[in-house]
N, CA, C and O atoms as a DFTB+ gen file, in Angstrom:
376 C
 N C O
     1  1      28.297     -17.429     -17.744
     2  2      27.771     -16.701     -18.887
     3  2      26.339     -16.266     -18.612
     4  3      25.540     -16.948     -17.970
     5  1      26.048     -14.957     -19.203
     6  2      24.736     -14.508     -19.036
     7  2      23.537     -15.221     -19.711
     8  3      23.657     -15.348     -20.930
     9  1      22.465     -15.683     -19.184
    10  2      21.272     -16.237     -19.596
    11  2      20.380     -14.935     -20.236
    12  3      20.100     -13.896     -19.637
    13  1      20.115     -15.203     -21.260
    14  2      19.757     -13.800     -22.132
    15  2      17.939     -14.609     -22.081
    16  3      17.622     -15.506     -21.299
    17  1      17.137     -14.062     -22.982
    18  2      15.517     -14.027     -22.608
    19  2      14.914     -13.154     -23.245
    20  3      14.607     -12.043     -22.814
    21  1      14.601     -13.780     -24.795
    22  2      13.514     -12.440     -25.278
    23  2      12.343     -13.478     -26.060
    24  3      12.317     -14.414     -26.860
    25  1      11.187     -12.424     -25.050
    26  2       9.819     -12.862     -25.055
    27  2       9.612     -13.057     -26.531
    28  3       9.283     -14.200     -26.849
    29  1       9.743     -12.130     -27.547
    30  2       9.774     -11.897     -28.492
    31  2      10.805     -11.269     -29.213
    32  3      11.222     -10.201     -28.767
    33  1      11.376     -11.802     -30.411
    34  2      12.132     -11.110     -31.250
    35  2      12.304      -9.852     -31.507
    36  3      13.113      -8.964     -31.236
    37  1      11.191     -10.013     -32.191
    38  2      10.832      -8.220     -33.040
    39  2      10.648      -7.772     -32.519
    40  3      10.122      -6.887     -33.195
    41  1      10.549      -7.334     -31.164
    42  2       9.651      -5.812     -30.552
    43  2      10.307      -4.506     -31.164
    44  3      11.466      -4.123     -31.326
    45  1       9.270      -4.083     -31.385
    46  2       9.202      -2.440     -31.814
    47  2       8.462      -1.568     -30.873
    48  3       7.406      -1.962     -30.377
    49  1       8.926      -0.484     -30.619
    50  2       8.093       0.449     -29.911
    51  2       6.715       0.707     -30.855
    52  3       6.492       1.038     -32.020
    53  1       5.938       0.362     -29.678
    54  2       4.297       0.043     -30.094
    55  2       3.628      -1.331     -30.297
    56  3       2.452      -1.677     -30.191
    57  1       4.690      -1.972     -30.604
    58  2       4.145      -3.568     -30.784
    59  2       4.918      -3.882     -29.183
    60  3       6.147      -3.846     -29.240
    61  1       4.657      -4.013     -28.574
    62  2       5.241      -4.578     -27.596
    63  2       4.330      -5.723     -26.728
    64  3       3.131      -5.826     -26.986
    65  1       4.710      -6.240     -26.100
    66  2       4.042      -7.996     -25.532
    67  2       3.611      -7.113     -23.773
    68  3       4.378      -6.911     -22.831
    69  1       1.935      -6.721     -23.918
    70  2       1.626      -6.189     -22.719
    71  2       0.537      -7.219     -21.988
    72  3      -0.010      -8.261     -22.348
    73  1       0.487      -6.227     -20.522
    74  2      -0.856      -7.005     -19.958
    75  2      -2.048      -6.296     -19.931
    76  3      -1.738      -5.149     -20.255
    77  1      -2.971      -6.337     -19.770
    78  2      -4.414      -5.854     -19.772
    79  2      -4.393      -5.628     -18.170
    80  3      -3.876      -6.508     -17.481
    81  1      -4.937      -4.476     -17.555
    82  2      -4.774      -3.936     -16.458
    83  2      -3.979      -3.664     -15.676
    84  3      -2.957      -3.318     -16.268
    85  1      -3.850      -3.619     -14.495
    86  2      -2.764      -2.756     -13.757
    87  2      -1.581      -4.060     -13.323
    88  3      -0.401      -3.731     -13.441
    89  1      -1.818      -5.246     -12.921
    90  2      -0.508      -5.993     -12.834
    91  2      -0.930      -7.360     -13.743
    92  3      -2.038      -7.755     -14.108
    93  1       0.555      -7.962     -13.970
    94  2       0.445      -9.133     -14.833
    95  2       1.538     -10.361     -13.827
    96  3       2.005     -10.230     -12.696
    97  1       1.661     -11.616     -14.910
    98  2       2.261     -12.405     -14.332
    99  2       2.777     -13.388     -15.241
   100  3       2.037     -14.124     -15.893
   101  1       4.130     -13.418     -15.305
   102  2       4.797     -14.261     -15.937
   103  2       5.344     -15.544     -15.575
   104  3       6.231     -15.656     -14.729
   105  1       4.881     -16.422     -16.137
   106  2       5.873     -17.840     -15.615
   107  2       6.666     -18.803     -16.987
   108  3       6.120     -19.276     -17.984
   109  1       8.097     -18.855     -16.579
   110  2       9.029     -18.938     -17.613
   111  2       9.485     -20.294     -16.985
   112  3      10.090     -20.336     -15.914
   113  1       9.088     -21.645     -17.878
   114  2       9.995     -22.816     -17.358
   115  2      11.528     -23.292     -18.566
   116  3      11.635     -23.527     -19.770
   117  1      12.186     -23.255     -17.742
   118  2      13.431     -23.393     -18.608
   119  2      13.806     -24.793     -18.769
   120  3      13.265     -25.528     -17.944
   121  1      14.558     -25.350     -19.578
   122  2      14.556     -26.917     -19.609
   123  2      15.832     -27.621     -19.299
   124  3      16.321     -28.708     -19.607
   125  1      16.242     -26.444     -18.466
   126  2      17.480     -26.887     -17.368
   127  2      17.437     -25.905     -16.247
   128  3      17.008     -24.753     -16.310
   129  1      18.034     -26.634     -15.015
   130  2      18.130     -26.123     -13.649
   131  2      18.886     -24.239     -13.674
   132  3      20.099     -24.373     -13.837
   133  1      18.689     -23.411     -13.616
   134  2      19.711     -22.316     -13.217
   135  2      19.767     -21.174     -11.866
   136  3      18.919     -20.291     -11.733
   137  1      20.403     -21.286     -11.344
   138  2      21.024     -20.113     -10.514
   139  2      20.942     -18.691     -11.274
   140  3      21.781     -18.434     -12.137
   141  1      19.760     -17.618     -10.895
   142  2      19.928     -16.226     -11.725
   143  2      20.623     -15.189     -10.507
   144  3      20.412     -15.272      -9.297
   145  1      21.303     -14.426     -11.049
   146  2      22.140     -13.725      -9.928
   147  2      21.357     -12.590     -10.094
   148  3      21.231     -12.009      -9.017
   149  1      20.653     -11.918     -11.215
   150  2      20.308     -10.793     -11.432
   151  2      19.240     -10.902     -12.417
   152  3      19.112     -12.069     -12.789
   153  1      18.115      -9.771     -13.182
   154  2      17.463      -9.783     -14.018
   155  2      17.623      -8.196     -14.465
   156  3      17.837      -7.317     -13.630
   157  1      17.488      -7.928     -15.930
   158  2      17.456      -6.623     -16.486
   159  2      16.216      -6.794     -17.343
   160  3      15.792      -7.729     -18.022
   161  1      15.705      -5.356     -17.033
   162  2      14.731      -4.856     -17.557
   163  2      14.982      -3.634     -18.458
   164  3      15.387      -2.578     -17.972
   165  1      14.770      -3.764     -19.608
   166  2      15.007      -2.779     -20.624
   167  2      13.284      -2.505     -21.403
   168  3      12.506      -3.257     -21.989
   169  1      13.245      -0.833     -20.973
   170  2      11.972      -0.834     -21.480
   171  2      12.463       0.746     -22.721
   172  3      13.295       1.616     -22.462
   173  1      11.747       0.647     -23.792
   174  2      11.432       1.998     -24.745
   175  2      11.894       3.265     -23.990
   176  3      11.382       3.141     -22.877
   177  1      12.591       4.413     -24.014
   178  2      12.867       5.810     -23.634
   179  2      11.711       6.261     -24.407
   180  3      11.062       5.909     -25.392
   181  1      11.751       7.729     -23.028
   182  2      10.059       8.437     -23.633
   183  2      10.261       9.006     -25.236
   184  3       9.352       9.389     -25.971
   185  1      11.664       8.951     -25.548
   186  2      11.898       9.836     -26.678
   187  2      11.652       8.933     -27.826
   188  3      11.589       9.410     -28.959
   189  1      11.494       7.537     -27.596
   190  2      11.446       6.450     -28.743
   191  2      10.145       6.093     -28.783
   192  3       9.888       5.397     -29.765
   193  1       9.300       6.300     -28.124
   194  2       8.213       5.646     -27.560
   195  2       7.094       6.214     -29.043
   196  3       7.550       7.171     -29.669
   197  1       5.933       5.722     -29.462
   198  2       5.218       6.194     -30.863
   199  2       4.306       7.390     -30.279
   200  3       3.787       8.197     -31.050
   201  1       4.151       7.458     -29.028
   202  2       3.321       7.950     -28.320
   203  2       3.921       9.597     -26.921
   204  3       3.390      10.380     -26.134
   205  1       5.622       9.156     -27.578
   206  2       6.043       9.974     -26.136
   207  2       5.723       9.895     -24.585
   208  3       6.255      10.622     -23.747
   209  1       4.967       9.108     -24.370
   210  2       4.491       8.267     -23.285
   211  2       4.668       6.880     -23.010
   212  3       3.945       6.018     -23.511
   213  1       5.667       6.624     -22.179
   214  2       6.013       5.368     -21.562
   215  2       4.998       5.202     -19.718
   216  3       5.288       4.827     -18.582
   217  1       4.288       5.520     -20.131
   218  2       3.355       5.352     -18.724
   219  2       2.704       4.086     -18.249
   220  3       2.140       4.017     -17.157
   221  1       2.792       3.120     -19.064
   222  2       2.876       1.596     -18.995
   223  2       3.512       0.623     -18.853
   224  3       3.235      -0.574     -18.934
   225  1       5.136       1.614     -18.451
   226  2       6.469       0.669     -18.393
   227  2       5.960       0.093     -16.934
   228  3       5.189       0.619     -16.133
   229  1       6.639      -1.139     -16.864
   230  2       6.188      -1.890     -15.613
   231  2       7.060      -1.342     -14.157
   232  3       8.217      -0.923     -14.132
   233  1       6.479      -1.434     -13.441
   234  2       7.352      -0.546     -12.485
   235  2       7.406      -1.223     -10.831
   236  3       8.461      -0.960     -10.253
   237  1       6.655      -1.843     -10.229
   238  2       7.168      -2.541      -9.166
   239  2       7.123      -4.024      -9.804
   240  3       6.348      -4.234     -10.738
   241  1       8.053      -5.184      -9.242
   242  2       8.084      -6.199     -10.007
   243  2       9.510      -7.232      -8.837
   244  3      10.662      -7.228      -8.403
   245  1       8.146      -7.982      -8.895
   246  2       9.404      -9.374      -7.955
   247  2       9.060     -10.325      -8.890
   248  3       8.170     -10.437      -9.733
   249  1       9.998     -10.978      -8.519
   250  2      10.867     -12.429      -8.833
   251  2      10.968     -13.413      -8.408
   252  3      11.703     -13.299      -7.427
   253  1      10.497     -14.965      -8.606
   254  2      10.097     -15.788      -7.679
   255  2      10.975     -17.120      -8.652
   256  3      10.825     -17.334      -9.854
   257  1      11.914     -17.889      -7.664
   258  2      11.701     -19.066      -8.403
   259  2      11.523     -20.341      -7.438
   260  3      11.229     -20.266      -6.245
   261  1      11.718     -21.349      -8.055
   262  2      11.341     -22.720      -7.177
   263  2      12.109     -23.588      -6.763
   264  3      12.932     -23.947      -7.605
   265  1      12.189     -24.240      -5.463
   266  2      13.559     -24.306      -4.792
   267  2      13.096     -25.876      -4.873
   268  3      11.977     -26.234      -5.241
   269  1      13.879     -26.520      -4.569
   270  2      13.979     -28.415      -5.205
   271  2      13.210     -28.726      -4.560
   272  3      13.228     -29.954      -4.636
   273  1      12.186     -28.331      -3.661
   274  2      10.476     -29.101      -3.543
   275  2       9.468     -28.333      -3.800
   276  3       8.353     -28.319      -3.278
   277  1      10.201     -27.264      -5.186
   278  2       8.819     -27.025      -6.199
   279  2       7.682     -26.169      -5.190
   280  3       6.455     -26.100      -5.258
   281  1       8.745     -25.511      -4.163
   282  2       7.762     -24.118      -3.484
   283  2       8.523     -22.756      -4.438
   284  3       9.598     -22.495      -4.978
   285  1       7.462     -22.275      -4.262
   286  2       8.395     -20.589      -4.693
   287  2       8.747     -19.525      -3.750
   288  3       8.153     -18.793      -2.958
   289  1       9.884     -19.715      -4.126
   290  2      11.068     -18.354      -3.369
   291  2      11.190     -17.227      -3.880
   292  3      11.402     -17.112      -5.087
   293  1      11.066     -16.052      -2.972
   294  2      11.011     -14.883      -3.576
   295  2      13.078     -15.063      -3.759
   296  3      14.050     -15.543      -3.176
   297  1      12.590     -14.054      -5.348
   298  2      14.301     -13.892      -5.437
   299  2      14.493     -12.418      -5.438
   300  3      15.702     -12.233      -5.576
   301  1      13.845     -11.239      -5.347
   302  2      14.184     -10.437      -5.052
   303  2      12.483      -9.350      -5.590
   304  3      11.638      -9.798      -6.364
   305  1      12.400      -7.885      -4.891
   306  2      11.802      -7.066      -5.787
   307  2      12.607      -5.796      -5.898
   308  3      13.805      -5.600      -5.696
   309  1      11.555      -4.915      -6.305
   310  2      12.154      -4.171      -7.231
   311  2      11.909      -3.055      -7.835
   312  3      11.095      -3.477      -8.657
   313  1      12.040      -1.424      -8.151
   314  2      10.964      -0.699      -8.618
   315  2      11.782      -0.707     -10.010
   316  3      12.950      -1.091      -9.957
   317  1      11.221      -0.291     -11.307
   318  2      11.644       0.152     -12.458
   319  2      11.181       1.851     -12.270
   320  3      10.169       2.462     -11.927
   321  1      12.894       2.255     -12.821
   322  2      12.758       3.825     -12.725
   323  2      12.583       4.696     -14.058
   324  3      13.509       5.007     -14.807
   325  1      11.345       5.006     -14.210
   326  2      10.763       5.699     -15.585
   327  2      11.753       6.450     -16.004
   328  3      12.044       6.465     -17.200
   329  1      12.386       7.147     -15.141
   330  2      13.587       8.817     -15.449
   331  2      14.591       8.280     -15.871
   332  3      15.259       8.924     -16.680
   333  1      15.068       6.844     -15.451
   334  2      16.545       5.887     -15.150
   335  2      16.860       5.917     -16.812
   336  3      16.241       6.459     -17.728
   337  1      17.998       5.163     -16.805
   338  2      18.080       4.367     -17.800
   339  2      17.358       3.085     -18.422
   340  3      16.973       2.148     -17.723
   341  1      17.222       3.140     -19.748
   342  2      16.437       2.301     -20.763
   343  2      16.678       0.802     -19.951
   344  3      15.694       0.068     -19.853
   345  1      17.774       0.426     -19.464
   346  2      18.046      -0.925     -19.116
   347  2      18.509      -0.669     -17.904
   348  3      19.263       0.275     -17.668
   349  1      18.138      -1.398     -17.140
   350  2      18.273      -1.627     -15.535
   351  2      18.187      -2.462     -15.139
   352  3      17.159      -3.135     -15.204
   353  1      19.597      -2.916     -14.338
   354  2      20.203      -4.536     -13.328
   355  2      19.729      -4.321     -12.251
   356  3      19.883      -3.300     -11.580
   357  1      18.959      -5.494     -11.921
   358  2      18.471      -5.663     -10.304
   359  2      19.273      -6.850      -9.732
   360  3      18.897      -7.809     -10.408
   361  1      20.237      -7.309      -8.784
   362  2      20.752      -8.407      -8.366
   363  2      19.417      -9.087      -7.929
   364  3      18.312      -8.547      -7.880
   365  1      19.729     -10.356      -7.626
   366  2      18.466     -10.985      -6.849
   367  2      19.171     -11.596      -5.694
   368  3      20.378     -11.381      -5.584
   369  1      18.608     -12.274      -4.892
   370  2      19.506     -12.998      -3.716
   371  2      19.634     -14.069      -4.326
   372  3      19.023     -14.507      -5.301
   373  1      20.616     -14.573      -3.603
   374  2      21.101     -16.023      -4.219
   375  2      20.827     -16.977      -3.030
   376  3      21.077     -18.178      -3.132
């Protein structure tokens, strides 16, 4: 079954959960062990956006998790495609 993940509930285009300058960094501890095969990124279309400008959607972006002596493994990267579709599957390695 899919492991679902929202930072926040409510997001609305314009309220959205950003970073202050050009890259950020997330670290998510879960309170059980999992295997992710993939991650999706779903960002606002320019047509929804309050601004018509999605020029802040995040766009290169890896994935790291921690292998049973607590080093970090890259699990995959990645570009996000502004033109693409709203939601986009990246596999990761397993």
């Amino acid at each position: 079954l899919p492991v679902v993940f929202w930072f926040q509930p409510d997001i609305i285009p314009g309220q959205c959960w950003s970073f202050r300058g050009f890259w950020g960094q997330v670290v998510i501890k879960l309170p059980a062990r999992i295997w992710p095969t993939a991650v999706t990124v779903h960002h606002v279309s320019k047509a929804d956006s309050p601004s018509g400008s999605i020029s802040s959607t995040p766009k290169d972006i890896s994935v790291s998790g921690l292998d049973d002596e607590g080093e970090a493994t890259l699990l995959g990267t990645f570009s996000y495609d502004i033109d693409g579709d709203t939601h986009q599957v990246f596999p990761l390695k397993v």
